[in-house]
C-alpha positions as protocol buffer text, in pm:
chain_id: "A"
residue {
  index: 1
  type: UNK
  ca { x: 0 y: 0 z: 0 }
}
residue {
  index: 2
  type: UNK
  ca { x: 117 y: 375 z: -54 }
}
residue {
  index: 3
  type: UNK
  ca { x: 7 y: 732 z: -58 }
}
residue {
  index: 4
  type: UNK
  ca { x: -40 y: 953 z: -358 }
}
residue {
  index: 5
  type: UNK
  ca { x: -56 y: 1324 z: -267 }
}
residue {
  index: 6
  type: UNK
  ca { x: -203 y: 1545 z: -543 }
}
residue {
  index: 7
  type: UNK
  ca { x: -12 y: 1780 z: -634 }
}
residue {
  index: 8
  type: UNK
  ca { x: 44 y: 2105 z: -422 }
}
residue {
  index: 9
  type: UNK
  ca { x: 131 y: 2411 z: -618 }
}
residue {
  index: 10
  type: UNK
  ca { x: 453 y: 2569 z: -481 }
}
residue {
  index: 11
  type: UNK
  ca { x: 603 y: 2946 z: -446 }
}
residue {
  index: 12
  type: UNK
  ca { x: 746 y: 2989 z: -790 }
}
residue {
  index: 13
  type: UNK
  ca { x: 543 y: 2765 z: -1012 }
}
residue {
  index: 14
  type: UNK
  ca { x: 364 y: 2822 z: -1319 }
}
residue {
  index: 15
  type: UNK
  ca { x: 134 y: 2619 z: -1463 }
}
residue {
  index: 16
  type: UNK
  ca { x: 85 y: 2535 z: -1845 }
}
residue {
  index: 17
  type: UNK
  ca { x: -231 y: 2365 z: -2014 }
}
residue {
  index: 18
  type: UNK
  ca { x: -175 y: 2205 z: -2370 }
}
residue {
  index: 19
  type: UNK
  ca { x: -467 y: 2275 z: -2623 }
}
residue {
  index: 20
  type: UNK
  ca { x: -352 y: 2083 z: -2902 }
}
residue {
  index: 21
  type: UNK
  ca { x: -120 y: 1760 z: -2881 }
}
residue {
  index: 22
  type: UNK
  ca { x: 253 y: 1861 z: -2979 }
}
residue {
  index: 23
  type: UNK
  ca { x: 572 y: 1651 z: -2937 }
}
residue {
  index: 24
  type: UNK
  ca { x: 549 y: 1426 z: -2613 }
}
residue {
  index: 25
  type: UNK
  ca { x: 251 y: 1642 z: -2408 }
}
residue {
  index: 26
  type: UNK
  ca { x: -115 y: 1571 z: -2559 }
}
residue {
  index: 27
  type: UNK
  ca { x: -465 y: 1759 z: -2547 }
}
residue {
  index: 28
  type: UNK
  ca { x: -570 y: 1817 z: -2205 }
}
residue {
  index: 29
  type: UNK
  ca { x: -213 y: 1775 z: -2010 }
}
residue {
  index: 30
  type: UNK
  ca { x: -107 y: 1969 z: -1753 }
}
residue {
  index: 31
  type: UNK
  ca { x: 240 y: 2028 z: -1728 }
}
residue {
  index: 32
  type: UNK
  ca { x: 359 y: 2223 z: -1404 }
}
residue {
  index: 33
  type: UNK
  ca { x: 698 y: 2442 z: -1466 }
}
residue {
  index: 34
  type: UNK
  ca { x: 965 y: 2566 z: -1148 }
}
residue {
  index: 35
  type: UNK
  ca { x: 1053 y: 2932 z: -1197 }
}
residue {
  index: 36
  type: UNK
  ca { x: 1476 y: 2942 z: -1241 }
}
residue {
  index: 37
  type: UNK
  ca { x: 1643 y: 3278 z: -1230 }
}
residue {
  index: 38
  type: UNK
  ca { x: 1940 y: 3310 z: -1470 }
}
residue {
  index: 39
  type: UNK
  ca { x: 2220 y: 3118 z: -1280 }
}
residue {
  index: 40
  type: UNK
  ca { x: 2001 y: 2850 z: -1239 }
}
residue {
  index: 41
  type: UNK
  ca { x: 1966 y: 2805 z: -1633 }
}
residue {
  index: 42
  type: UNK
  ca { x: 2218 y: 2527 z: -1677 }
}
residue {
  index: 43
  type: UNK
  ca { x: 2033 y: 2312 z: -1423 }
}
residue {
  index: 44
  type: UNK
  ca { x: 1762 y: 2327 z: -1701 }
}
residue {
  index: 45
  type: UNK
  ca { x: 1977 y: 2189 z: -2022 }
}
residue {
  index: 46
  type: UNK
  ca { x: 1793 y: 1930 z: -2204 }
}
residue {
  index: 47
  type: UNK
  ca { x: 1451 y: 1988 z: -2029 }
}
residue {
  index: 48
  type: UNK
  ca { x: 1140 y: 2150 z: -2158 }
}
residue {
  index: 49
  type: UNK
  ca { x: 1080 y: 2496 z: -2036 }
}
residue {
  index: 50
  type: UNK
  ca { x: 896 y: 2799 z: -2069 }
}
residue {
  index: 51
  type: UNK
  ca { x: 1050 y: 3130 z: -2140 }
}
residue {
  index: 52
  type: UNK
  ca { x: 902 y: 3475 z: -2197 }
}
residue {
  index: 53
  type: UNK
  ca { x: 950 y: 3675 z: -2531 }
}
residue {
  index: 54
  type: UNK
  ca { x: 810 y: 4042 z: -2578 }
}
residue {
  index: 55
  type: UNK
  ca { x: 545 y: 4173 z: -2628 }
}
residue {
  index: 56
  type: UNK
  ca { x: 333 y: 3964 z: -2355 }
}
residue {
  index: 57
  type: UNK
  ca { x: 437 y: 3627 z: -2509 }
}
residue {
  index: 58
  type: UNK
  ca { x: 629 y: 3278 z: -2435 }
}
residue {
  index: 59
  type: UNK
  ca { x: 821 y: 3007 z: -2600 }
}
residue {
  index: 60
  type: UNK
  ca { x: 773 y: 2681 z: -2484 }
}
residue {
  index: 61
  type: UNK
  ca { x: 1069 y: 2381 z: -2563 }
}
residue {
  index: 62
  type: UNK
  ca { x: 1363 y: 2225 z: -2493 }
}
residue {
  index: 63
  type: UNK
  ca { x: 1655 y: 2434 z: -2353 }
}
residue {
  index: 64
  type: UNK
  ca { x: 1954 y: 2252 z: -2610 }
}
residue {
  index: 65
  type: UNK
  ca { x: 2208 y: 2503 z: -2544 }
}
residue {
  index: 66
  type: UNK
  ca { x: 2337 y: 2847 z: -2381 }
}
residue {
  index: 67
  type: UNK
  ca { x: 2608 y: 3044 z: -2424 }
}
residue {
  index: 68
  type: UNK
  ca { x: 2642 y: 3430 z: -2296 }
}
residue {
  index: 69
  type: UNK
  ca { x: 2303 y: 3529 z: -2194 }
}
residue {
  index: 70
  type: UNK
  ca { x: 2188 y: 3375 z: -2488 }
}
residue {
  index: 71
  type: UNK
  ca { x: 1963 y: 3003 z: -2479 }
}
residue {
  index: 72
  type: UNK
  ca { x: 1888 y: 2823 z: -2765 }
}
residue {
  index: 73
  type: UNK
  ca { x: 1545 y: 2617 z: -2765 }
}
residue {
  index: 74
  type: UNK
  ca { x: 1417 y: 2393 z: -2995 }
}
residue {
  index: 75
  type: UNK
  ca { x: 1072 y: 2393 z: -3040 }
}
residue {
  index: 76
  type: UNK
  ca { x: 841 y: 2074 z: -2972 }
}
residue {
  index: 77
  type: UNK
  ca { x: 704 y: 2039 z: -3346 }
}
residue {
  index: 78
  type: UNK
  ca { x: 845 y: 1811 z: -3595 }
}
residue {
  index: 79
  type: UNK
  ca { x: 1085 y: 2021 z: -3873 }
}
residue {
  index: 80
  type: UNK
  ca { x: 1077 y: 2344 z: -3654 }
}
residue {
  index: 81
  type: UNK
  ca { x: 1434 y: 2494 z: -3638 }
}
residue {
  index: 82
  type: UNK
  ca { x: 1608 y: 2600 z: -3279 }
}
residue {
  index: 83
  type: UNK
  ca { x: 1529 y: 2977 z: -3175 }
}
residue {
  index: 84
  type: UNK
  ca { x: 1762 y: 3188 z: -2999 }
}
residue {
  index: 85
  type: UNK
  ca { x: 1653 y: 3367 z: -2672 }
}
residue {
  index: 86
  type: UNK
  ca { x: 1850 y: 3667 z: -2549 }
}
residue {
  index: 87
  type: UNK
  ca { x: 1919 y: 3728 z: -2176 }
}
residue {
  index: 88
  type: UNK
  ca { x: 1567 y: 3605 z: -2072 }
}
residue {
  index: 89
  type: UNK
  ca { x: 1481 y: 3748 z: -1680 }
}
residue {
  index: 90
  type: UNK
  ca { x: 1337 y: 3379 z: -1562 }
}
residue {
  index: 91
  type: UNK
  ca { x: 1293 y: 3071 z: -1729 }
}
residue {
  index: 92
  type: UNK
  ca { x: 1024 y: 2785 z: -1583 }
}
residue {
  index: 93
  type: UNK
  ca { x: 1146 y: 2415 z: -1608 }
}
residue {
  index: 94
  type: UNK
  ca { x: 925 y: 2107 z: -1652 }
}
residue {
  index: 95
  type: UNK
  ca { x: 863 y: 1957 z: -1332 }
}
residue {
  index: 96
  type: UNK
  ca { x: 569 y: 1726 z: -1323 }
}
residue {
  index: 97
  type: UNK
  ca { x: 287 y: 1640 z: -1578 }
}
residue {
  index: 98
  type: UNK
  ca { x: -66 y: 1585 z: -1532 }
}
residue {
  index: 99
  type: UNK
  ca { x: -270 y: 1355 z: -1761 }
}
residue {
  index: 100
  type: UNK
  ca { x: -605 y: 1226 z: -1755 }
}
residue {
  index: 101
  type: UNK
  ca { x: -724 y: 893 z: -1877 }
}
């Protein structure tokens, strides 16, 4: 026998709800994200995250690289080419997923 605890939201943590099935997250999944400050950024290499662009918007994929303020995410869809994000103030990391049956 065990315990599962739902999940508790934490100081720091966004949460993201996928609309329309791309790369490994599907329709409906909720995928909870850890707020990292800047020196923190490394600890998120190879990880999905969340980072905010102007203009009131956010790219969401997987940190593949960072070099001098500068990350490099690839986007979930198939074909889509890496984008280049310049001294971003936080990033969120992929922490846990939620997925109905």
């Amino acid at each position: 026998p065990g315990v599962i605890v739902p999940p508790k939201p934490e100081s720091g943590y966004v949460a993201l709800s996928v609309s329309s099935s791309i790369g490994d997250y599907r329709n409906g999944d909720e995928i909870w994200l850890a707020r990292i400050a800047p020196p923190d950024f490394a600890r998120a290499l190879n990880r999905d995250v969340l980072l905010p662009r102007p203009g009131g918007r956010f790219l969401f994929g997987r940190l593949i690289g960072r070099e001098e303020g500068k990350l490099h995410v690839l986007p979930l869809g198939a074909g889509q080419r890496q984008l280049v994000v310049a001294d971003p103030p936080w990033a969120a990391m992929a922490v846990k997923l939620i997925r109905a049956l």
